[in-house]
C-alpha positions as a Markdown table, in Angstrom:
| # | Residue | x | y | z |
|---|---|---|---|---|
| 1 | Unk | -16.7 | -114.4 | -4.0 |
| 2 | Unk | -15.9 | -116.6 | -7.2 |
| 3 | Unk | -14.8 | -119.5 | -6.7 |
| 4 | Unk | -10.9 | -120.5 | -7.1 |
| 5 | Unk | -9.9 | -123.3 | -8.8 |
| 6 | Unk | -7.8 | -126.0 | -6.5 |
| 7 | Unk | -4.6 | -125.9 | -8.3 |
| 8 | Unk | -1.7 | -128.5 | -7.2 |
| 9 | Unk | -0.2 | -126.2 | -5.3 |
| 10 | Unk | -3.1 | -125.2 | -3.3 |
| 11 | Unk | -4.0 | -129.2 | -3.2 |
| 12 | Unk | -0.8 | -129.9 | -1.4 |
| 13 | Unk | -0.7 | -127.3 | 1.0 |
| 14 | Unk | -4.2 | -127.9 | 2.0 |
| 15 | Unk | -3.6 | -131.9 | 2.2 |
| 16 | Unk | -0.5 | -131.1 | 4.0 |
| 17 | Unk | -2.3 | -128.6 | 6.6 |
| 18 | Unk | -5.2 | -131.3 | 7.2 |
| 19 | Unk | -2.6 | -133.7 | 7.8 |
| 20 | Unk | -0.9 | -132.3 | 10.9 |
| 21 | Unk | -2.1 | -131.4 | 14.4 |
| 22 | Unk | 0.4 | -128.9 | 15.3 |
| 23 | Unk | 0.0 | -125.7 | 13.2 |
| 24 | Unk | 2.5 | -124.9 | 11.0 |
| 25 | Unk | 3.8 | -121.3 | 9.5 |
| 26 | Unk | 4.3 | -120.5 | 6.1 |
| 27 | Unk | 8.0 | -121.1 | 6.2 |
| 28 | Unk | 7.6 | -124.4 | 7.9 |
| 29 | Unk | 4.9 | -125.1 | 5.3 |
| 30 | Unk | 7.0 | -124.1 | 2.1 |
| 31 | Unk | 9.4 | -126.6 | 3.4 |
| 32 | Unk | 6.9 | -129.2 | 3.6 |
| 33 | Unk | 5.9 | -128.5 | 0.3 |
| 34 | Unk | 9.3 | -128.6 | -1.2 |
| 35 | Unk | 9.8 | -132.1 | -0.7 |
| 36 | Unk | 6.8 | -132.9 | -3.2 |
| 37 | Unk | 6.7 | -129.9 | -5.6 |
| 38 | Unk | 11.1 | -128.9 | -5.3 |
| 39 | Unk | 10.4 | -125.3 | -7.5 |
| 40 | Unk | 7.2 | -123.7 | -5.4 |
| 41 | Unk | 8.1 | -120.9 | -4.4 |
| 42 | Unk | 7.5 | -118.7 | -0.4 |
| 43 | Unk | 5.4 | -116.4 | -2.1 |
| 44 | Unk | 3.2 | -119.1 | -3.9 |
| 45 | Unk | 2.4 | -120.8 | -0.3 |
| 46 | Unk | 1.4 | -117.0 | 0.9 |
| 47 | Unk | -0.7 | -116.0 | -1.8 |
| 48 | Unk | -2.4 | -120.0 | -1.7 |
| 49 | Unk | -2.8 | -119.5 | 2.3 |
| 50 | Unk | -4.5 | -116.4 | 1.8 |
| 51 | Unk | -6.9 | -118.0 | -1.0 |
| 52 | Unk | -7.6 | -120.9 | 1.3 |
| 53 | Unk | -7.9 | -118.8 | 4.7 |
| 54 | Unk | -10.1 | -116.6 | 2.0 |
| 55 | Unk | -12.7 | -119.1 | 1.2 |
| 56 | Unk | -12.9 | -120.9 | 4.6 |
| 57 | Unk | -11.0 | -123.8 | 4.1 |
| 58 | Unk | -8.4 | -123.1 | 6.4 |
| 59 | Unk | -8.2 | -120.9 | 9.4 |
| 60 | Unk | -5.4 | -118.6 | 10.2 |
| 61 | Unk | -3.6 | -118.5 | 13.8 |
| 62 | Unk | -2.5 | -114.7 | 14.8 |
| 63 | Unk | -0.1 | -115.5 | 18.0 |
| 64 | Unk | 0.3 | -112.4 | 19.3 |
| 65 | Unk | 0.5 | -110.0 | 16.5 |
| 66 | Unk | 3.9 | -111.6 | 16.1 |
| 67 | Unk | 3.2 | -114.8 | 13.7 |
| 68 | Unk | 0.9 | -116.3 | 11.7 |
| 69 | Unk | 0.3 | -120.2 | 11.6 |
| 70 | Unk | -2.3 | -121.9 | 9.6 |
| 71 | Unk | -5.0 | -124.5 | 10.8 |
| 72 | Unk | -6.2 | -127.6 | 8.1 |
| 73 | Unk | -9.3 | -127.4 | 10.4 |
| 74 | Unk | -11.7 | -124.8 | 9.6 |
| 75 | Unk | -14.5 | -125.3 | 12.7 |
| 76 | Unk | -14.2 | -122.8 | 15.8 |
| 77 | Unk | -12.2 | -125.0 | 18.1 |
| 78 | Unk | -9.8 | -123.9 | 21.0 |
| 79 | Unk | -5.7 | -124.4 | 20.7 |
| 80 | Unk | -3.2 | -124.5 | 22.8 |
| 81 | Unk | 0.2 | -122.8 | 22.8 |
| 82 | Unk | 3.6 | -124.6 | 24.3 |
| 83 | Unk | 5.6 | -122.0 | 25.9 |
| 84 | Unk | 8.9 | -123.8 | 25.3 |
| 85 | Unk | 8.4 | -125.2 | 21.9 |
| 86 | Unk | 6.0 | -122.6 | 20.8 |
| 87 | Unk | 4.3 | -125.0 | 19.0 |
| 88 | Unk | 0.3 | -124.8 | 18.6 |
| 89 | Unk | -2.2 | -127.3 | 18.8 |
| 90 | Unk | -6.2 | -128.5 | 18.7 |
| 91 | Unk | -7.6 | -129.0 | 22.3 |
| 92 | Unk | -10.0 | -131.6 | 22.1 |
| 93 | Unk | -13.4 | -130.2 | 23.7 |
| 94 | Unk | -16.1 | -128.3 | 22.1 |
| 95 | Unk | -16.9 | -124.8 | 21.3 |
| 96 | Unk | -18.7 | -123.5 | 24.1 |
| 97 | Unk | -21.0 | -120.7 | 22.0 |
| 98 | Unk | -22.8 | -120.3 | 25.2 |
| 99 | Unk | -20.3 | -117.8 | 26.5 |
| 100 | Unk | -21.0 | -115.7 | 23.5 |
| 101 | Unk | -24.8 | -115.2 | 25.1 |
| 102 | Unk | -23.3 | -115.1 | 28.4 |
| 103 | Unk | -20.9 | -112.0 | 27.4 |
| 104 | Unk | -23.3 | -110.6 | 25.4 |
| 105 | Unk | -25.9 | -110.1 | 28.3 |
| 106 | Unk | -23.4 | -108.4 | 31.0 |
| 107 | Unk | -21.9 | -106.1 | 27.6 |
| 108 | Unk | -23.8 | -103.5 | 25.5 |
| 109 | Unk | -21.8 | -105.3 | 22.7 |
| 110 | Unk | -23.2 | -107.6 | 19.7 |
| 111 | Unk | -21.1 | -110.6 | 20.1 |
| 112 | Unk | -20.6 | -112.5 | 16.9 |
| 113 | Unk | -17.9 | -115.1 | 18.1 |
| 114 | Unk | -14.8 | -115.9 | 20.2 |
| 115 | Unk | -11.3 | -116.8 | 20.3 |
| 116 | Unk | -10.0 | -118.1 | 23.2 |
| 117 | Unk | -6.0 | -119.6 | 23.4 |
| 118 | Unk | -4.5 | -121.4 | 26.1 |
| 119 | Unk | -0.8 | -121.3 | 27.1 |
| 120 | Unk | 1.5 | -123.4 | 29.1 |
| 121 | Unk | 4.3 | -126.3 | 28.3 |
| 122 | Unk | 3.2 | -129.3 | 26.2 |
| 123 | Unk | 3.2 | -132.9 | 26.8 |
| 124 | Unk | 6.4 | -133.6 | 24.7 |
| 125 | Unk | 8.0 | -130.8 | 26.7 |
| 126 | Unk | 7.1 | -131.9 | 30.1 |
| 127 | Unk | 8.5 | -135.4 | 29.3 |
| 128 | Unk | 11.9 | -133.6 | 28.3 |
| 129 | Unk | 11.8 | -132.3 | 31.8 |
């Protein structure tokens, strides 16, 4: 793959998305973006998310089929998904590629990774409660 060249736009959105722990969608990102570059555009942050998901330097966050929401850090790591907010986050504990072995030894199946998401209400939501 050739490489792209980090334009401002791209810049911003990736300094933006490494930035935050919760992990934004392209809408909430354009809007982010906004406030330092006022004329980008929604299909400028789709087509710089897809070069940056593209290359590696971001990872993309399929909820469901039903929305996409974009991670500043690339590494396999686990997130967690509030219920009530429907916000996503990094849960702090590592990558347990062991299970992929495991799996792969009880299935006829050639295991080349694993997603694995967590749901249930967030901290800021249980205070609210």
């Amino acid at each position: 793959m050739t490489q792209k060249r980090m334009t401002k736009q791209r810049k911003t959105i990736l300094d933006i998305l490494k930035s935050r722990k919760d992990h934004p969608t392209a809408s909430e990102l354009y809007l982010e973006v906004r406030e330092k570059i006022p004329h980008v555009s929604l299909g400028t942050i789709y087509r710089n998310l897809n070069v940056l998901t593209d290359s590696g330097e971001v990872q993309e966050i399929n909820i469901n089929n039903k929305f996409k929401r974009y991670d500043g850090n690339p590494r396999q790591h686990y997130h967690f998904n509030c219920l009530e907010c429907k916000r996503v986050f990094d849960l702090n504990g590592s990558y347990q590629e062991d299970l992929d072995t495991m799996i792969s030894e009880k299935n006829p199946h050639q295991i080349s990774g694993h997603n694995a998401d967590f749901f249930g209400t967030c901290s800021q939501c249980l205070e609210k409660t």
